[in-house]
KOLGU-536774 format. One record per residue: residue in one letter; chain; x, y, z of N, C-alpha, C, O in turn. Coordinates in nm, 3 decimals. Layout:
type / mol / n_u / n_v / n_w / ca_u / ca_v / ca_w / c_u / c_v / c_w / o_u / o_v / o_w
A / A / X / Y / Z / X / Y / Z / X / Y / Z / X / Y / Z
...
This chain:
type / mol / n_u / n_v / n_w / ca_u / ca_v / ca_w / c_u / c_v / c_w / o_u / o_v / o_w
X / A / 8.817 / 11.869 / 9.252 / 8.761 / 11.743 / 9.209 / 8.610 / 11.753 / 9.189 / 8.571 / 11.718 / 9.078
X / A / 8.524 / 11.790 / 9.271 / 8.386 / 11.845 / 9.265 / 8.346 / 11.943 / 9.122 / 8.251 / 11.960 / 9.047
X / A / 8.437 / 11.975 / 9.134 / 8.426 / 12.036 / 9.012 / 8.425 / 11.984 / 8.852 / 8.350 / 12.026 / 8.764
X / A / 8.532 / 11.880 / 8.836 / 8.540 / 11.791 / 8.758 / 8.434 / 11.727 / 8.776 / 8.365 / 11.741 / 8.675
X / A / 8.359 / 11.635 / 8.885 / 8.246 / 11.606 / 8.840 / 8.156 / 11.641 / 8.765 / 8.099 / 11.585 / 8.671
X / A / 8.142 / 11.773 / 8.829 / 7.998 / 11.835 / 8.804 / 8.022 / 11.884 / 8.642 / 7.929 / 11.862 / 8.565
X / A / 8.108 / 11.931 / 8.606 / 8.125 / 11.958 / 8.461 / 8.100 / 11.831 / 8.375 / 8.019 / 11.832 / 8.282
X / A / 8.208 / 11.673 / 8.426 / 8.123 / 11.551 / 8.382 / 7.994 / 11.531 / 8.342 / 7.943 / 11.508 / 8.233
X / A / 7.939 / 11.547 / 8.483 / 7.740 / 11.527 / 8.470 / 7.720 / 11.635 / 8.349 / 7.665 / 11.619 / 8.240
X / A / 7.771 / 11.731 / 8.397 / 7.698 / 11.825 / 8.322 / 7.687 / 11.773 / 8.140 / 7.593 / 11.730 / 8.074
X / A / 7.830 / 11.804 / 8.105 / 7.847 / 11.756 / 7.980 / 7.797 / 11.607 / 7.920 / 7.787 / 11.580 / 7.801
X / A / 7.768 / 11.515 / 8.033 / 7.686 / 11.380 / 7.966 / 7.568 / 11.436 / 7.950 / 7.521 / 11.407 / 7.840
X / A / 7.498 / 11.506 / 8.015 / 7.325 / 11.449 / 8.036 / 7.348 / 11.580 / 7.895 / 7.310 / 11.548 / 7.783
X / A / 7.391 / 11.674 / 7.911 / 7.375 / 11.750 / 7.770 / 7.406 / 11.658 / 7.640 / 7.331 / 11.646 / 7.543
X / A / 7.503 / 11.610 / 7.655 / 7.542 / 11.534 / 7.533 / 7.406 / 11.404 / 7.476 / 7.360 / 11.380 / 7.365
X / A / 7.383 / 11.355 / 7.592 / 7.261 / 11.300 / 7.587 / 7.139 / 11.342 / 7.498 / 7.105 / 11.304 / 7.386
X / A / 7.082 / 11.434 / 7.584 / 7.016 / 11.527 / 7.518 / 6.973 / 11.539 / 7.366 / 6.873 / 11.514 / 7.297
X / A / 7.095 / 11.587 / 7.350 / 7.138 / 11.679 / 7.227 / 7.155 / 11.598 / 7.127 / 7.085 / 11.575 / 7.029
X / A / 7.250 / 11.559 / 7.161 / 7.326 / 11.457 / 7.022 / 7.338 / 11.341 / 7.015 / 7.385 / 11.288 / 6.914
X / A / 7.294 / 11.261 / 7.137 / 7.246 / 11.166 / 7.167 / 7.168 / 11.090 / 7.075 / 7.184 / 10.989 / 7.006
X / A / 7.029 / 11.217 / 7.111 / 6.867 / 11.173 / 7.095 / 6.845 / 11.190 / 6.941 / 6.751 / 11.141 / 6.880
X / A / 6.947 / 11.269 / 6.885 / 6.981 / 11.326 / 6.743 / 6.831 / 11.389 / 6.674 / 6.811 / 11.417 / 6.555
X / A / 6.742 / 11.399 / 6.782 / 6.625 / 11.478 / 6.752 / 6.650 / 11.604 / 6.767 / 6.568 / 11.671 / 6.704
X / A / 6.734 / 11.671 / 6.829 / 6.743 / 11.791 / 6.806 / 6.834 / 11.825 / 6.690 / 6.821 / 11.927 / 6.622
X / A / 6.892 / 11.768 / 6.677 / 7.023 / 11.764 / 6.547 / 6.991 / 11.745 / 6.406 / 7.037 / 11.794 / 6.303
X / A / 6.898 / 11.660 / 6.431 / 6.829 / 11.603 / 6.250 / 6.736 / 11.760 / 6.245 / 6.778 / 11.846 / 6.168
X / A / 6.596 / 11.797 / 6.338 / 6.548 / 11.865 / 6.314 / 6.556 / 12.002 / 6.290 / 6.504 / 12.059 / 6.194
X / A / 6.680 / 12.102 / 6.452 / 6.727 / 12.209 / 6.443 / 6.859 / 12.232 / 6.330 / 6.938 / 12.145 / 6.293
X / A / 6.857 / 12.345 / 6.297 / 6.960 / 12.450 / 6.201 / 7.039 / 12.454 / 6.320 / 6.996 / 12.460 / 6.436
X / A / 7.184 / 12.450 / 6.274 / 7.298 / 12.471 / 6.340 / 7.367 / 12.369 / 6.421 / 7.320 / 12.259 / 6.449
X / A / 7.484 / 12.415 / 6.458 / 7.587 / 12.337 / 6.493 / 7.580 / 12.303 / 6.669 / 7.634 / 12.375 / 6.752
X / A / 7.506 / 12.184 / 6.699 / 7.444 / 12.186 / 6.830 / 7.589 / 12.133 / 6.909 / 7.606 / 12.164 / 7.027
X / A / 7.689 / 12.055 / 6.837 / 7.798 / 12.015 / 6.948 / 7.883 / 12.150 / 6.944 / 7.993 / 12.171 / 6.995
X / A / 7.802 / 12.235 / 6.870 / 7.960 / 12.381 / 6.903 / 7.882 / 12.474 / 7.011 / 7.936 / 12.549 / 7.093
X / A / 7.758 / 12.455 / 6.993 / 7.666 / 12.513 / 7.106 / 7.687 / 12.454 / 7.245 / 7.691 / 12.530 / 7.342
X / A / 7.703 / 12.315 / 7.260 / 7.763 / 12.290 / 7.358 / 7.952 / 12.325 / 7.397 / 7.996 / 12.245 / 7.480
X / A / 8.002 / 12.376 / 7.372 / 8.186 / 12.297 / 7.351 / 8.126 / 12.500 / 7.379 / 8.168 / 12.554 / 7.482
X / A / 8.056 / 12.565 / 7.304 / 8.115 / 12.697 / 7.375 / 8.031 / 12.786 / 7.422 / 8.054 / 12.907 / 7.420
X / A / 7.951 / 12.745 / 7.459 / 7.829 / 12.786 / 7.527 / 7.831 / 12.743 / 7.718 / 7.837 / 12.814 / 7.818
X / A / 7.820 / 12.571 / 7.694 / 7.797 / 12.496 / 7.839 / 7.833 / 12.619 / 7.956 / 7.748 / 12.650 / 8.040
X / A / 7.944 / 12.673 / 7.953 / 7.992 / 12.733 / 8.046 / 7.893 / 12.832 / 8.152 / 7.890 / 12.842 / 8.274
X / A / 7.795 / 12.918 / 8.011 / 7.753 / 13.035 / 8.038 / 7.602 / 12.988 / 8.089 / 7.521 / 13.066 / 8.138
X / A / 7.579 / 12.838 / 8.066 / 7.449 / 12.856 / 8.132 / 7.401 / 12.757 / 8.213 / 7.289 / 12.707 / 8.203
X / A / 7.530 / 12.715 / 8.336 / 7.504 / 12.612 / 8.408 / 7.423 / 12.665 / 8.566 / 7.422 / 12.775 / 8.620
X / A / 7.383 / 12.581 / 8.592 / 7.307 / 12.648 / 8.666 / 7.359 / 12.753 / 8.812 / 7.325 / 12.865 / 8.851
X / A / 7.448 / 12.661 / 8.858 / 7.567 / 12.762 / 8.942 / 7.601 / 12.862 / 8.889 / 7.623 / 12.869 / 8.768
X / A / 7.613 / 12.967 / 8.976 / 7.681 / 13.149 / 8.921 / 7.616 / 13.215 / 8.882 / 7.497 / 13.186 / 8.872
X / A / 7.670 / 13.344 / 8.839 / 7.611 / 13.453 / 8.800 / 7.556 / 13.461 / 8.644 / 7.586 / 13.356 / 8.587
X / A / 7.504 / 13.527 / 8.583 / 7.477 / 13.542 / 8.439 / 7.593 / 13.649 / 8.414 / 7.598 / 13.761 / 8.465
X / A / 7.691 / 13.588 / 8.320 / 7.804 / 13.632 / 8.258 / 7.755 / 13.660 / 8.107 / 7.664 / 13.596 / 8.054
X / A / 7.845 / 13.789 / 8.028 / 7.848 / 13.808 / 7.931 / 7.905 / 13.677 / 7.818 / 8.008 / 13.647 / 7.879
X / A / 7.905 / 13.608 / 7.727 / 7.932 / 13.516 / 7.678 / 8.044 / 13.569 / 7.552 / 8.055 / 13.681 / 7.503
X / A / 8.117 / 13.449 / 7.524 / 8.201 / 13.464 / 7.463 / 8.182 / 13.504 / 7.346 / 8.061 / 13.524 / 7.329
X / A / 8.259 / 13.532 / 7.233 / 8.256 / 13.558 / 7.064 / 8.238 / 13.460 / 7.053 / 8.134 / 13.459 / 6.988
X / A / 8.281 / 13.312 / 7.079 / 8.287 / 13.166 / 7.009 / 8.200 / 13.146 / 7.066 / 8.172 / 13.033 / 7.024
X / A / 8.072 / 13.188 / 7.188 / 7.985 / 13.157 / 7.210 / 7.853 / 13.187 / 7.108 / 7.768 / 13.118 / 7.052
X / A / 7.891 / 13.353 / 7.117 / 7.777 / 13.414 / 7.020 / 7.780 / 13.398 / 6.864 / 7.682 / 13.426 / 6.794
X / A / 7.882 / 13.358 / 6.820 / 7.925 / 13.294 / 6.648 / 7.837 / 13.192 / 6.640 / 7.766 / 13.195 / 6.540
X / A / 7.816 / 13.073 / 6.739 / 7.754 / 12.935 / 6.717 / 7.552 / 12.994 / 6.752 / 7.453 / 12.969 / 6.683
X / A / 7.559 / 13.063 / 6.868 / 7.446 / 13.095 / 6.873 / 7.348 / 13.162 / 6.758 / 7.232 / 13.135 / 6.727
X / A / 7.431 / 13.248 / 6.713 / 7.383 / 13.334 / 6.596 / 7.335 / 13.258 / 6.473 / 7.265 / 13.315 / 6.389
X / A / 7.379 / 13.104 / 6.459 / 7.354 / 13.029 / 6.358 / 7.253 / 12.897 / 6.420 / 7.217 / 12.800 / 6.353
X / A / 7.227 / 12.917 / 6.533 / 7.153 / 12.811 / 6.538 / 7.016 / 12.868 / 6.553 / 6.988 / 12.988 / 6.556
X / A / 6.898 / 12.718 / 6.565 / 6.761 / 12.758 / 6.542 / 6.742 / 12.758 / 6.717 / 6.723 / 12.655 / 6.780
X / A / 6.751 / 12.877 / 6.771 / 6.705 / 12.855 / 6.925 / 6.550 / 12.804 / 6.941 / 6.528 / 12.697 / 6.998
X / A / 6.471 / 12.864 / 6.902 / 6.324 / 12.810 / 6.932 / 6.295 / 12.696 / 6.900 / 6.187 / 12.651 / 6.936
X / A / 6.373 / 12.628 / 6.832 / 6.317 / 12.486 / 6.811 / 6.456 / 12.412 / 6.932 / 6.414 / 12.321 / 7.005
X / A / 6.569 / 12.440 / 6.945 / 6.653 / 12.406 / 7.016 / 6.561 / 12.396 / 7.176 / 6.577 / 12.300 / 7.251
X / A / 6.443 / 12.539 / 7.218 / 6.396 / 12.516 / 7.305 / 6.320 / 12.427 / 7.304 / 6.317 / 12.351 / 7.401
X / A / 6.221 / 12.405 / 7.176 / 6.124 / 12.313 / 7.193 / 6.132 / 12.160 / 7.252 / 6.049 / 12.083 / 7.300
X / A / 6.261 / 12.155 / 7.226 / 6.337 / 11.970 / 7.281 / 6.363 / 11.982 / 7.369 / 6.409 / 11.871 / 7.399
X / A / 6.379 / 12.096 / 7.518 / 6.500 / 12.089 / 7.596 / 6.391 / 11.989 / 7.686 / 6.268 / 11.986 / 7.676
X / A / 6.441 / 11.944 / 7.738 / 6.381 / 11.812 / 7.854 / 6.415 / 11.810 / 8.011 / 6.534 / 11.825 / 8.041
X / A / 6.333 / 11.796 / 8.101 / 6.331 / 11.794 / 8.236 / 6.485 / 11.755 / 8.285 / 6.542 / 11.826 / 8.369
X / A / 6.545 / 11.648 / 8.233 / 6.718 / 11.633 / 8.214 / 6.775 / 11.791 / 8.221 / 6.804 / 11.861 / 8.318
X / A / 6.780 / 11.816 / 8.087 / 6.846 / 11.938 / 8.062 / 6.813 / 12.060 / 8.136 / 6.905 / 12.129 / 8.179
X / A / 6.678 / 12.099 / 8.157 / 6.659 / 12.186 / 8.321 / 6.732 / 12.142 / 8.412 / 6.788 / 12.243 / 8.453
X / A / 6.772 / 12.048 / 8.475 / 6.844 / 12.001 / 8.639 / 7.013 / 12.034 / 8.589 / 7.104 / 11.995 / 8.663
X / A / 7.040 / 12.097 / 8.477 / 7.154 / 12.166 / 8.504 / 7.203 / 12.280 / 8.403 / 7.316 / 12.327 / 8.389
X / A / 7.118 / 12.303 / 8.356 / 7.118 / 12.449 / 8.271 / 6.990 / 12.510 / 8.291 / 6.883 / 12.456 / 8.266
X / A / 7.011 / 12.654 / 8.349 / 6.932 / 12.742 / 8.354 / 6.892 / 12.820 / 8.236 / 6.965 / 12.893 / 8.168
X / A / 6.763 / 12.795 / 8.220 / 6.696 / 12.844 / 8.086 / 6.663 / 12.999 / 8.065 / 6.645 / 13.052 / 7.956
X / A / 6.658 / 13.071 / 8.205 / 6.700 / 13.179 / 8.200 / 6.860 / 13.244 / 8.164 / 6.889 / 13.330 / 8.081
X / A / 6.903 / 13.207 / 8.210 / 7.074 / 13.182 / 8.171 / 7.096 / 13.208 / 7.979 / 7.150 / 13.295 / 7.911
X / A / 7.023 / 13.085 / 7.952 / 7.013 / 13.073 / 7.774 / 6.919 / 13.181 / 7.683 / 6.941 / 13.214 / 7.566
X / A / 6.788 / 13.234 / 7.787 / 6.761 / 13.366 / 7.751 / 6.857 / 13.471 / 7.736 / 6.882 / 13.528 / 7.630
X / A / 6.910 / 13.496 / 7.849 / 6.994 / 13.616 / 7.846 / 7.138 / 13.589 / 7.748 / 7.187 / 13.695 / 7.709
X / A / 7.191 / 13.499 / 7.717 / 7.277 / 13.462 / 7.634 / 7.231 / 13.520 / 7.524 / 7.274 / 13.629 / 7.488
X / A / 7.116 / 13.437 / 7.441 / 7.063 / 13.473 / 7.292 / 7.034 / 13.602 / 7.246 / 7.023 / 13.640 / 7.129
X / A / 7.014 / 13.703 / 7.414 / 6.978 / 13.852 / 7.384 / 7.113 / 13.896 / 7.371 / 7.133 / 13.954 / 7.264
X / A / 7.196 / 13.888 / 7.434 / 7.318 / 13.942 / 7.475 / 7.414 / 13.905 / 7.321 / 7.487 / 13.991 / 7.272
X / A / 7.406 / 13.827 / 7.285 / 7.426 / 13.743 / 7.147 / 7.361 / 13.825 / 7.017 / 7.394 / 13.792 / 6.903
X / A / 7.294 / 13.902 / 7.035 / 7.235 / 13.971 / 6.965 / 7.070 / 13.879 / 6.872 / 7.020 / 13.910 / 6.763
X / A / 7.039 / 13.798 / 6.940 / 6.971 / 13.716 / 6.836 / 6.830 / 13.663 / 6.972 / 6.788 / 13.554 / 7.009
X / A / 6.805 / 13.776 / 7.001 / 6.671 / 13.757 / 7.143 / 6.611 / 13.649 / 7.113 / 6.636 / 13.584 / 7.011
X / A / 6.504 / 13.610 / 7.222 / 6.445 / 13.479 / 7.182 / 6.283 / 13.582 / 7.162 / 6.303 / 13.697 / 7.200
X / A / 6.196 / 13.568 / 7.132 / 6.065 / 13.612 / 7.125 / 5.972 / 13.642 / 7.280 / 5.937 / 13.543 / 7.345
X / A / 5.953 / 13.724 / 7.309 / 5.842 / 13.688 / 7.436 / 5.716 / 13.625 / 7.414 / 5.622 / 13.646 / 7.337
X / A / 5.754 / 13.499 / 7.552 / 5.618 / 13.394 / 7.515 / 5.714 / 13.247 / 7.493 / 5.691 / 13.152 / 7.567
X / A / 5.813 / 13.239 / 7.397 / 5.883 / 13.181 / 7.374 / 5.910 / 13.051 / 7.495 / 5.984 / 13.078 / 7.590
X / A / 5.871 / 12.961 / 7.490 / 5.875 / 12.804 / 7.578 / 6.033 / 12.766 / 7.538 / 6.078 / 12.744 / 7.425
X / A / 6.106 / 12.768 / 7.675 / 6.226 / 12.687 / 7.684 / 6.220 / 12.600 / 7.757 / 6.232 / 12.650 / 7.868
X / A / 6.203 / 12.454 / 7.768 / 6.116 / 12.405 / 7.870 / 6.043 / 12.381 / 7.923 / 5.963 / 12.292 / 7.895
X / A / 6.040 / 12.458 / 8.033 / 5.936 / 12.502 / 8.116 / 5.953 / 12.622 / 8.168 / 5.891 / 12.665 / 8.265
X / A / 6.054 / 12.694 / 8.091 / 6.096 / 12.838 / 8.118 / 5.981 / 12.917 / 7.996 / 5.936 / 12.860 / 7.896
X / A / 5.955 / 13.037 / 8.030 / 5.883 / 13.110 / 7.935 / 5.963 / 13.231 / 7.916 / 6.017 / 13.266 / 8.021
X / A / 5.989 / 13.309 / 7.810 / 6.097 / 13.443 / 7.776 / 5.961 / 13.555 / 7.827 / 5.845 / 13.575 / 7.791
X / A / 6.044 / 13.604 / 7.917 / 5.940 / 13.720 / 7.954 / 5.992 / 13.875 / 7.874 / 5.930 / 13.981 / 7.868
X / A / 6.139 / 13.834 / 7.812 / 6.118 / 13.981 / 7.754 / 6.050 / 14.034 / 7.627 / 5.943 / 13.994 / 7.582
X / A / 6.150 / 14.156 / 7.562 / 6.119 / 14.191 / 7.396 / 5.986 / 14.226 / 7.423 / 5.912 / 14.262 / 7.332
């Protein structure tokens, strides 16, 4: 049951966010509700950093991450780890830049 919550929260305050605020949606390239639907999994803040799916890295590969970071909001930190979404986009084949602001996360690699 805890669990069902927390995936709840999780998936509102993202949905919020995202597609909600439709500022990330009008402004960023790509498909931000498929970024959520197959992504969420890989970068909640609980657990380990897992390799991500094909249906993860298909949606990633087409979206605009650096501007996707530029919106993420103090919300969206309290349950996705922005390190998490680094290592995704590398692993994804599509790195983020070092220097690169996710947040209040900074990409220390590349």
């Amino acid at each position: 049951m805890a669990i069902s919550i927390t995936r709840f929260v999780f998936f509102a305050v993202l949905v919020c966010s995202f597609t909600g605020n439709n500022m990330v949606s009008a402004e960023c390239a790509g498909d931000m509700q498929g970024l959520l639907q197959e992504c969420a999994r890989y970068v909640q803040k609980p657990g380990p950093m897992i390799q991500p799916s094909a249906g993860c890295c298909g949606v990633v590969k087409n979206v605009d991450l650096p501007c996707v970071c530029s919106h993420i909001t103090t919300e969206v930190e309290g349950v996705i780890s922005m390190e998490k979404a680094a290592f995704i986009a590398e692993a994804c084949g599509k790195p983020l830049s070092r220097g690169t602001h996710c947040g209040s996360y900074v990409v220390q690699g590349n």
